[in-house]
N, C-alpha and C positions, 0 to 999 in steps of 0.2 A: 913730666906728667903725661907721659905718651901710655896707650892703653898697652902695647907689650910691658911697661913697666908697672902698670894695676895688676893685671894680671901673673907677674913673676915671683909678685913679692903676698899672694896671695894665704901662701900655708903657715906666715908667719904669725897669724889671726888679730891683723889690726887694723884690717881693712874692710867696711861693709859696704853695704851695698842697700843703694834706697829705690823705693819706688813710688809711684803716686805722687810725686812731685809736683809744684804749678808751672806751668809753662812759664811763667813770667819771673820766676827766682831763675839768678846768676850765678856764679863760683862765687864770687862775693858774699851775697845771702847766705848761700850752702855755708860757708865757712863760719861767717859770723854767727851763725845758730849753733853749730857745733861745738865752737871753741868753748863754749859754758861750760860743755862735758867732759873738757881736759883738751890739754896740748895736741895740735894738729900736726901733721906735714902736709896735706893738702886736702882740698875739699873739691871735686870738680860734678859738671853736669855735661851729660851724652847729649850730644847734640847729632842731629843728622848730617854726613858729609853734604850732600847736595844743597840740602837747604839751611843747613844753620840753623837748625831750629832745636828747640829743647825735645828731648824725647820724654821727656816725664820722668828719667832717674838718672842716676849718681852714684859719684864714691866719696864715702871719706876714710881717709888712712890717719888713726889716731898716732900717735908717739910712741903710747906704751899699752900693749895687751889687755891687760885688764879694764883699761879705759872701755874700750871696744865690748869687753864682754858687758860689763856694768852697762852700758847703752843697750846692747842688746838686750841684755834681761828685764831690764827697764822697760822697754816700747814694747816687748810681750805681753804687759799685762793692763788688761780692761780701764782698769783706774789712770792711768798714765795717760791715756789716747790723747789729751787735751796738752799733755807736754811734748808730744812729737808734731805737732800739729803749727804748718808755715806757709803763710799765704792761704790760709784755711782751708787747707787740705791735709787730710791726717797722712803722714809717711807712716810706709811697710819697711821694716830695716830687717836684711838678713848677715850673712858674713857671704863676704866675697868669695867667689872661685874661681878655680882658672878656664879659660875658652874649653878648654878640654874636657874639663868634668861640664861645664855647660851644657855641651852637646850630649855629652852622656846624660842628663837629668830631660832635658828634651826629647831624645830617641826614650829613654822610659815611661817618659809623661804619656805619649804618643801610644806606646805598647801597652799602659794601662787603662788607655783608655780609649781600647777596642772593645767590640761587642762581642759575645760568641756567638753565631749564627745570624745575625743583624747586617747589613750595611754600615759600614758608617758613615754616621750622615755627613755631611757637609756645611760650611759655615752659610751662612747666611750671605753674606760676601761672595761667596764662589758663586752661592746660589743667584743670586742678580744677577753676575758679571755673565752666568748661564742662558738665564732666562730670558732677563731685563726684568724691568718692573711693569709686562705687562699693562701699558699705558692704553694700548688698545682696547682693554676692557673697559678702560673706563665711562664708556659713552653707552654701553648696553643697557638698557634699562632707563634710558631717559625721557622724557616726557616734557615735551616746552607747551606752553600752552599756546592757542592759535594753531595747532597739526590737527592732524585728521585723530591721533592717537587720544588728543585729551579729551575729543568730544563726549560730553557727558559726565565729565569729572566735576568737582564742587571746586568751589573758591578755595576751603580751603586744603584741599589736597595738593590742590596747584599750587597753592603757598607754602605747603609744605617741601614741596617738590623743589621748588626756588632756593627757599634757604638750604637745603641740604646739596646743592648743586654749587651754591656759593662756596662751602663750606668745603665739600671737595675739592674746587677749584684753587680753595688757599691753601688745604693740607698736603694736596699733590705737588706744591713748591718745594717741597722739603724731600731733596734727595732721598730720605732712609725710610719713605711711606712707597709702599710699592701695593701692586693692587693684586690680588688672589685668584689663580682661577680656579680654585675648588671649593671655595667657601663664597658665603653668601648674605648679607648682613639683610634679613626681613625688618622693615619699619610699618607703623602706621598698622602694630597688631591690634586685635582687640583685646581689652582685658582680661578678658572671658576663655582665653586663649592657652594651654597649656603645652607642656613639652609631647605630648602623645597624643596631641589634638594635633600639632603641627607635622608631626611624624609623622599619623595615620593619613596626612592629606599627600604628603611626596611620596608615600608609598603607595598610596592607591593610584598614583600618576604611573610613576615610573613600575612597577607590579611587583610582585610579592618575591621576585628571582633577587631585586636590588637592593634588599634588606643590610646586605654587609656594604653595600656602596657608601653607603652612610652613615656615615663617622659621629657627626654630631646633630646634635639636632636640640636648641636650648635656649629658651625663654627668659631675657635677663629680668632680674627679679631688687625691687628693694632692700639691701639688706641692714640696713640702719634700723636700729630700736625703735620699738613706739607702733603705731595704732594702723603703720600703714606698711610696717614689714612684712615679707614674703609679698608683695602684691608687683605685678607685673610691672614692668615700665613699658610695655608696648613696641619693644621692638625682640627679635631672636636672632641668632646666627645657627646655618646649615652646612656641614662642611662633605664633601663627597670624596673617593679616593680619585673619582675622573672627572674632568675638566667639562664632556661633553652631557653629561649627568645634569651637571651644578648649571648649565644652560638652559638644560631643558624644564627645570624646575623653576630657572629665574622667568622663562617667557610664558610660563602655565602660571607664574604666582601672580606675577607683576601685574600694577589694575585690572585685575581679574575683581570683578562683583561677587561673580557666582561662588567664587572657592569659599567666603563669610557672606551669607547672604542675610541683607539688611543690615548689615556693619560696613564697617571701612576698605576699604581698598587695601592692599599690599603696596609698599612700597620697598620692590627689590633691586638690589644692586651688587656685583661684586663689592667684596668686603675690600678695604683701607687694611694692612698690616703693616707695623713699625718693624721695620730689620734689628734695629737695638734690641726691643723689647722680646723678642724672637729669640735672638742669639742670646740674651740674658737667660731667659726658659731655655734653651738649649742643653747651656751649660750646668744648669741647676740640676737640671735633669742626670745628665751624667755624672755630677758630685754625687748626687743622691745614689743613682747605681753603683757606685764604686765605695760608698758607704758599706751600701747591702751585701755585699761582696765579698765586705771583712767581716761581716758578720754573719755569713751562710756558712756553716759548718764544713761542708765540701768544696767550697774554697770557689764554688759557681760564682759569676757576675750576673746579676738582674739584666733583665731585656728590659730594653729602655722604650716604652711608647712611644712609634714614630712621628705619630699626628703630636704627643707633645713635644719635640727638639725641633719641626721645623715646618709645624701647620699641615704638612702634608704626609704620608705614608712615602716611604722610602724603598724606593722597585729599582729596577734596572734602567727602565728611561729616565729616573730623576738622576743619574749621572752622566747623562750622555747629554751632548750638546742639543737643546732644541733649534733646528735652522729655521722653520718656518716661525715662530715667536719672536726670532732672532731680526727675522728680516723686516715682522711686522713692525716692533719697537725702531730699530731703524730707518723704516719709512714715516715712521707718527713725529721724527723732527723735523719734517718739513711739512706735515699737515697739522692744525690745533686738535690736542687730544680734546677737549673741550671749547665748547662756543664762547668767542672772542666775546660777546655782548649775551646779555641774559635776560631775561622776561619773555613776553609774547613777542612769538616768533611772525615777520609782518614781509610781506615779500610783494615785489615794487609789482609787480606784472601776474592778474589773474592767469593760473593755470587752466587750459583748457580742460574743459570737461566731455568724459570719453562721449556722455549722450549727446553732446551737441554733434550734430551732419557738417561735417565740412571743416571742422576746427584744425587748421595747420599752423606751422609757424609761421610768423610775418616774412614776409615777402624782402631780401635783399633790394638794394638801390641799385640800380644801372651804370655804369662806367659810361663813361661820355664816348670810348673807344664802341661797348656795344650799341650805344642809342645810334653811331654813325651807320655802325654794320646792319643796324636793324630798317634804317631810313635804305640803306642803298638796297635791300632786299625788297622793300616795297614799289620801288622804280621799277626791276629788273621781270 
């Protein structure tokens, strides 16, 4: 049951091939589920050489052809899904191939799914292992109370401010949350607050030149039935095509009074994004253009919206190594990207104040070697 022998005996068509498998089923399992479907010769699961581990698929090699095809026909269709379905995961069954046509369906997959005139984007996985997850940002826009920054803020903004710091502090544990430097998650809007209310305030910052800098700009909204849909929930996201943009908007919004006067404070921060959830839009996104593709008469492929496969617009620096990002994520594992202890911030030793005359640091102790050197200069 060696994989040159899966593969040799492939064109004989009794051999498929499963996928979505549970990591926790065995050749044992594989087999005993199968054998309902007719006579086997063997049922195995791929495993990884290094680690032994299940890769999520498999083969089963029936007895006799038709076996194989009746199973396939079978797990095609909608109504079945609950009979292919082990260890509660529904299997994808196709007919086996050999490594050869493999590689050939692979190099085509790849070639159909280029863009014309586009980049192509990158996985989201490249995109980390590029970037990093931007840890660094994550303290921009913070406010502890007890600084000089919160004076003036209300109870409960600062409470605000707390729990959503907490909240970061847990989701940032999770490898596949990386933080954004072009988007912008605005909290603590008012209700009153619309998508071209928010727009006409970053553009009047940044001036009427940076109108395409601005990708999005969008009020999330109730969208449940009933008496309270469409009404705002109070918070938006702003996404920019540059990094140093989405900055200068976060330090002009951030508890700024004046930008809603007589309302709430902003409360900005780089956005939180899920790499899964990312790479999942990604792909959707390209299914759907290669949809359109068979369906344009001139046989064009759809340009795929950059901001939607990978949050950002796709240029020439998002392929190139960033080193300064590189070095900063780097340096942030030996510094806390966030404060180890949380609430008001209390510090053992009053800072001098610039108006006081004379405020210097405390004064060093004496080594016993200078108190000597100092007595014998007073003799001499």
């Amino acid at each position: 049951m060696t994989g040159v022998a899966v593969a040799s005996d492939t064109s004989e068509g009794r051999t498929l091939f499963i996928r979505n498998l549970s990591f926790d089923v065995d050749h044992d399992a594989l087999y005993e589920f199968f054998a309902s479907f007719g006579p086997l010769e063997f049922a195995k699961v791929v495993k990884d050489p290094s680690t032994s581990h299940s890769r999520g698929t498999g083969f089963v090699k029936f007895t006799r052809p038709e076996d194989a095809a009746r199973v396939l026909s079978e797990s095609s269709k909608i109504e079945n899904t609950s009979r292919f379905t082990l260890d509660n995961r529904a299997m994808y069954l196709s007919m086996a191939v050999s490594r050869q046509e493999a590689e050939q369906l692979r190099n085509a997959k790849k070639e159909t799914s280029t863009v014309e005139s586009v980049a192509v984007p990158c996985s989201m996985a490249e995109r980390l292992r590029r970037q990093g997850r931007n840890l660094h940002l994550a303290r921009i826009g913070m406010i502890r109370a007890g600084t000089v920054a919160a004076e003036g803020m209300s109870k409960e903004d600062l409470a605000k401010r707390e729990v959503l710091l907490r909240s970061k502090k847990l989701k940032l544990q999770n490898p596949n949350i990386f933080v954004s430097d072009v988007r912008l998650c605005v909290r603590n809007l008012p209700l009153t607050v619309s998508d071209e209310d928010l727009r006409r305030v970053c553009l009047d910052f940044l001036g009427a030149g940076k109108k395409r800098c601005l990708t999005e700009c969008r009020v999330m909204r109730n969208l449940q039935p009933g008496k309270q849909q469409f009404r705002s929930l109070g918070y938006a996201f702003i996404s920019f095509t540059k990094h140093e943009d989405a900055l200068k908007i976060l330090h002009h919004l951030n508890n700024n009074a004046e930008v809603f006067p007589n309302q709430r404070r902003p409360i900005v921060e780089f956005s939180l994004e899920n790499m899964q959830a990312l790479e999942k839009k990604r792909r959707r996104a390209e299914k759907c253009a290669t949809i359109q593709a068979k369906r344009n008469p001139d046989g064009t492929q759809l340009q795929v919206p950059s901001n939607l496969i990978s949050g950002r617009p796709v240029n020439k620096s998002a392929h190139q190594p960033i080193v300064k990002r590189l070095k900063k994520d780097s340096a942030s594992t030996d510094t806390r990207v966030l404060p180890k202890r949380l609430g008001i911030k209390k510090r053992h030793r009053a800072r001098p104040s610039s108006r006081l005359v004379g405020a210097t640091k405390p004064k060093k102790h004496l080594s016993r070697k200078q108190i000597r050197a100092r007595k014998k200069m007073q003799f001499v």
